[in-house]
C-alpha positions in Angstrom: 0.0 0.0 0.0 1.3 3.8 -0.9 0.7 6.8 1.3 0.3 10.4 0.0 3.2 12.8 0.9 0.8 13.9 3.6 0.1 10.7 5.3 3.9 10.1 5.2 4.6 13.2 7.1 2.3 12.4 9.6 3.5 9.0 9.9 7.0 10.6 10.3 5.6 12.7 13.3 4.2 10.0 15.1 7.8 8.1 14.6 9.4 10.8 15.2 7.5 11.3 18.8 7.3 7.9 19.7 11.4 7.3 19.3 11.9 10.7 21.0 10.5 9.7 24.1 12.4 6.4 23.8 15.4 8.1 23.9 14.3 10.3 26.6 13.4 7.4 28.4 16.6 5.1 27.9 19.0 8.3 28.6 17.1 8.8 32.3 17.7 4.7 33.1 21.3 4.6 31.4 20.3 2.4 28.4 21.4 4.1 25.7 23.7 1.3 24.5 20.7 -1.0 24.2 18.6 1.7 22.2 21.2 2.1 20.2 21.8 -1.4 19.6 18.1 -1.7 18.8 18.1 1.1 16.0 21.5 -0.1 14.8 23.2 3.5 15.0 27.0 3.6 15.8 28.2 6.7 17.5 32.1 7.1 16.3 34.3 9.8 17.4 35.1 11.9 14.3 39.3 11.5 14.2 41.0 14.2 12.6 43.7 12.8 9.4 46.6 12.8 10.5 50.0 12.0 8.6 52.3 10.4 11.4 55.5 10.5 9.3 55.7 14.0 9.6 54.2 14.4 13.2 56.3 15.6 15.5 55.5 15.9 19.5 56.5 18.8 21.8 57.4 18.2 25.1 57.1 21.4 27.3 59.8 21.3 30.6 61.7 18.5 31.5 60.8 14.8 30.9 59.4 13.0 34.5 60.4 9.8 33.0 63.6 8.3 30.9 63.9 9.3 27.3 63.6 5.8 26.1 59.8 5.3 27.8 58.4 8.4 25.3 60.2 7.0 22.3 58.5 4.0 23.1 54.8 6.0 23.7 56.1 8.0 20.3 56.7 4.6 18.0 53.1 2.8 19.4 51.4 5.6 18.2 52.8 5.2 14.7 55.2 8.2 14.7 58.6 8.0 13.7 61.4 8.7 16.6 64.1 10.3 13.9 66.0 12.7 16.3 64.6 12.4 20.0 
């Protein structure tokens, strides 16, 4: 069966409502995993591009720890140690 553009957009509203409250609801009881779960909607953190062969990190003061412990944090996250 087909529904007129108006019937749709009430349709929509009544979604629209009904899954609002939900939300409303499952935010208040700490459940948003499982309604997100349900609707199948993955909330990713938007990362910023990065190129780590030119990164560089800047390392304000002097170090708390030995030299050899931030080249190791430097080469797990991908960026090369060239002249520490």
């Amino acid at each position: 069966m087909s529904y007129s553009i108006s019937e749709l957009l009430k349709i929509k509203s009544k979604v629209f409502a009904k899954i609002s409250s939900e939300l409303e609801l499952a935010n208040d009881n700490d459940e948003m995993d499982l309604f997100l779960e349900k609707y199948g909607i993955i909330i990713e953190e938007e990362a910023i591009p990065v190129d780590t062969r030119t990164m560089k990190i800047l390392v304000f003061g002097a170090l708390a720890g030995h030299l050899k412990d931030y080249q190791l944090a430097i080469k797990k996250m991908g960026i090369p140690v060239g002249n520490v």
